[in-house]
N, C-alpha and C positions, 0 to 999 in steps of 0.2 A: 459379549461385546468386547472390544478389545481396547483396554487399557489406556492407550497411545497411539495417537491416530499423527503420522506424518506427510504434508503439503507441500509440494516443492513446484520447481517450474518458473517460467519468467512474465507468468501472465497474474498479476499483481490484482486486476480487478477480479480474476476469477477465483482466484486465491481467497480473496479479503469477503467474496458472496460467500464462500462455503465458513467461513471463520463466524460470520452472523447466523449461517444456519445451527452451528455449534450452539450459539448464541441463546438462541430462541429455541433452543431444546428445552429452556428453564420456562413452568407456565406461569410464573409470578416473578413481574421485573424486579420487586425485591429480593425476594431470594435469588435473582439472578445475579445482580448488584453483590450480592453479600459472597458469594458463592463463587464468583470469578475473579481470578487472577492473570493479569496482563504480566509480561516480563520481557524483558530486551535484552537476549542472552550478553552483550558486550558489556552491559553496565551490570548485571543480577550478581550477586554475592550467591557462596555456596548455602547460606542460610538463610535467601529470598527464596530460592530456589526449595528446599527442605521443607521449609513454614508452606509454603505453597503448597507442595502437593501431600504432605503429611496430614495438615491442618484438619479439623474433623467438618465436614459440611454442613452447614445451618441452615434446617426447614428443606431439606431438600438430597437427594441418595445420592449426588455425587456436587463434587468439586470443578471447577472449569478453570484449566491454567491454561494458558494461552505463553508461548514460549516465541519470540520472533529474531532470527538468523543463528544458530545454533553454529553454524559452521565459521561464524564471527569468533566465537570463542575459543570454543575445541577445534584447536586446529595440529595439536599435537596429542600423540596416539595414545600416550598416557593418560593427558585429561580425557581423549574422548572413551577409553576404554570405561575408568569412571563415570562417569556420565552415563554411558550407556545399564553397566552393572548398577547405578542410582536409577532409572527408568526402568528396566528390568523387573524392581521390586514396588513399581510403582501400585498401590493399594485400591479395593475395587470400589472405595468411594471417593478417585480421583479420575479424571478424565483428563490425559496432557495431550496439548495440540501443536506440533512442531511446525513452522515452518520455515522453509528454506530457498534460497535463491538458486535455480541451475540454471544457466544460460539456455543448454541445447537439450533435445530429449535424446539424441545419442550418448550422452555423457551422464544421463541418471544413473543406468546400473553402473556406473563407478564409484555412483555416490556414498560417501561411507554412513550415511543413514540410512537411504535406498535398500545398501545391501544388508546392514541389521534388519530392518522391519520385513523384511523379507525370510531372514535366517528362523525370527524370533514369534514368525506368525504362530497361531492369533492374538497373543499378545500386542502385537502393535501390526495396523493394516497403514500403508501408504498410494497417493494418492498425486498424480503427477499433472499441471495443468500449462502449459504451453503455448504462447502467442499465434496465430494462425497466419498464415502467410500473407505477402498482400492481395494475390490473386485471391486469397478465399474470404478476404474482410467484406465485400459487397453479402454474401452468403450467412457471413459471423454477425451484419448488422441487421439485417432480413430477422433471422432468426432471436434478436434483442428486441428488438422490436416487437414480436410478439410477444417474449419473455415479458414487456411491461403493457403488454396489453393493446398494444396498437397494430399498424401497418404501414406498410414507406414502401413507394413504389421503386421497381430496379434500378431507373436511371436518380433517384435519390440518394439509394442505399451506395450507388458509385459513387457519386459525387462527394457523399460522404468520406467511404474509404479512402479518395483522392489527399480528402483535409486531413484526416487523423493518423494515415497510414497503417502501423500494425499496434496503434498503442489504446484497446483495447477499453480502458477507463477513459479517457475521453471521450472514445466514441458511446462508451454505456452513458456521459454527461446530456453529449448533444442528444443523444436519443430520444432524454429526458426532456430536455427543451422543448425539440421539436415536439413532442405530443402534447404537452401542454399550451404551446402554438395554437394547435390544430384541434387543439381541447376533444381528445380521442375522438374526431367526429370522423375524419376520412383519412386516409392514408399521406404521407407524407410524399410533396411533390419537390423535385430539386430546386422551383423556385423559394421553398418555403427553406431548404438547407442555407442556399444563396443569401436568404432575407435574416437567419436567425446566425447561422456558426458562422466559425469561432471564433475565430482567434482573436479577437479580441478579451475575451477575458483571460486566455492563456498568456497573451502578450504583455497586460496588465500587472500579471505576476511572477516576469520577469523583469519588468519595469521593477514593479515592487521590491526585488530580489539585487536589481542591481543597484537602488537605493542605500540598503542594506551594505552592500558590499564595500558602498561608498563612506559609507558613513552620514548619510544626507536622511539624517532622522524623519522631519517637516517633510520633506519629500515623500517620503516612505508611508509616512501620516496618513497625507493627503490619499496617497495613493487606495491605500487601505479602506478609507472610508470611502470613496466614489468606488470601489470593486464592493465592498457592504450593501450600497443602494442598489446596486443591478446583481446582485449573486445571493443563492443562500450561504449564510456565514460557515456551515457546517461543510456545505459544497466546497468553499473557498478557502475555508485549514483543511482541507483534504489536498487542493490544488498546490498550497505553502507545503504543506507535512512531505507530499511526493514530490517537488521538485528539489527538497531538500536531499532525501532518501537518492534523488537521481545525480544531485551531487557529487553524492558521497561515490556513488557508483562511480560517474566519469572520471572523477580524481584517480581512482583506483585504476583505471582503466589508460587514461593521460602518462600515469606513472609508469603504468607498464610501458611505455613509449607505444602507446596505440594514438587515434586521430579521430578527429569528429565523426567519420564514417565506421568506425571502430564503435566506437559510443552509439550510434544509429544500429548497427546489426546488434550489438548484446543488447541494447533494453527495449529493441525495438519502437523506438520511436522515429514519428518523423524527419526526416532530412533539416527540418527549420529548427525542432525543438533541440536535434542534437546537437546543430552550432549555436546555438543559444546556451544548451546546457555545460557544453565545452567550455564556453568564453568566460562564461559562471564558475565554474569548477577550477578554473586556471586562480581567480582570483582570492580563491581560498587556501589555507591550508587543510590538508588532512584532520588533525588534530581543531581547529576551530570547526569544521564542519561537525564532527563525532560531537564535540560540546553543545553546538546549536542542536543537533539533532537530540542529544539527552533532553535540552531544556524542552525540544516541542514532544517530547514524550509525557516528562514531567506536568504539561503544561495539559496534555492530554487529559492527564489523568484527574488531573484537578479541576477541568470543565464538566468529565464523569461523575465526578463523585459532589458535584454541586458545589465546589468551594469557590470554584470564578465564571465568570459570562464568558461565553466566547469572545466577544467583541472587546471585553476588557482584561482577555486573555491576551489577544494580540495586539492590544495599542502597550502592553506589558513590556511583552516580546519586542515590540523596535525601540522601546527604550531602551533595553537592554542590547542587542547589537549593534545599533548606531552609536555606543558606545564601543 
């Protein structure tokens, strides 16, 4: 088996299913818990990094490091040669799992991880996942759908496509909805799409977001706890975590003198989410987005590891940026 398995691509929810089958490769969640390690190459020190995949595994034959935007860091040849010569030597009771953001699949084999895990087979196998166009998302939600066990008839599965466009995790959200709806009994009909999505709760948390932005704590409050009463909480720091992460992206992307339509083809998202997420991203800086996004890693991790509630993770959290 090979050492270093790398995930690349711009389709984040397919990405984030295979990073859980990593996951539940451990058959005891303790030793699961004890045994893996999350890290966010932009903030990881050289000696997070070491301790991690060095470290000797407990109750269990390998180690789980989980390594997320690699190409954030090393982005000069030197560091990444390192890097690479440290994986390299990576030991057989460690398991590292990169992943990486590439916009297009034309432009993987440029990628300077692509083409190591490639050079260095079997040591490290790579593994590319990519957003599917909008013509094929009626097909991509057909096929989810049965992924969780249900059914949604064609003129549904459009309708749907119509709302979500190419952005993949929303649509795996509503999908979830809808069956639970329809409490697995029959197939999902476009009135039942009409009567349940979305956007409403995506709308919510952008509300939420521009609260924040504002500095309008109480408002942010408010907001948070009426998206609690209609969302799972877990669903709903997943919706915060990503629109943060989509942020950081458009900023990046703004910068380059690119435009909402710019923002819409790289992360594939819908036409509404990208002016939204634009509008968002202007009112940031760079460097406060990187900060926010530390804190919801850290914040992550502390929900993991049973030191806070979710819910009094994030009333936390707008104290802290409405400041």
């Amino acid at each position: 088996m090979p050492n270093v398995f790398l995930l690349y691509g711009n389709d984040e929810f397919a990405i984030a299913r295979k990073l859980k089958e990593f996951e539940s490769d451990f058959s005891d969640p303790t030793a699961a818990d004890m045994n893996t390690t999350r890290l966010e190459a932009r903030t990881m020190s050289e000696n997070d990094l070491n301790n991690a995949v060095n470290a000797a595994p407990f109750l269990a034959p390998r180690r789980l490091v989980l390594i997320a935007a690699p190409s954030a860091k090393y982005s000069k040849p030197d560091a990444r040669k390192k890097f690479l010569e440290f994986l390299e030597k990576t030991p057989d009771t460690a398991k590292v799992v990169l992943y990486d953001a590439v916009e297009k699949a034309k432009d993987a084999e440029k990628h300077w991880l692509v083409k190591w895990a490639e050079k260095v087979k079997p040591l490290a196998r790579a593994q590319g996942f990519f957003l599917p166009h909008q013509r094929d998302m009626p097909g991509w939600i057909v096929n989810e759908t049965k992924n969780q066990q249900g059914q949604i008839e064609p003129a549904a599965a459009a309708r749907l496509a119509e709302m979500v466009g190419t952005d993949t995790r929303q649509a795996g959200m509503e999908i979830s909805k809808l069956l639970a709806y329809v409490n697995w009994r029959r197939p999902v009909r476009a009135s039942d799409v009409e009567a349940v999505c979305i956007v409403a709760a995506q709308q919510s948390v952008f509300d939420f977001v521009d609260a924040l932005s504002q500095g309008k704590g109480r408002s942010a409050q408010k907001l948070l706890h009426r998206l609690l009463e209609n969302e799972d909480p877990f669903a709903l720091w997943g919706m915060v975590t990503r629109q943060f992460r989509l942020l950081i992206q458009a900023r990046e992307i703004l910068d380059g003198r690119g435009n909402k339509d710019d923002v819409a083809r790289a992360l594939g998202v819908h036409p509404f989410v990208a002016e939204k997420t634009s509008g968002q991203a202007r009112r940031f800086s760079m460097e406060a987005l990187e900060t926010i996004y530390r804190r919801l890693l850290r914040i992550d991790e502390q929900v993991k590891t049973g030191q806070l509630t979710l819910d009094l993770a994030l009333d936390f959290l707008i104290v802290e940026l409405a400041q």
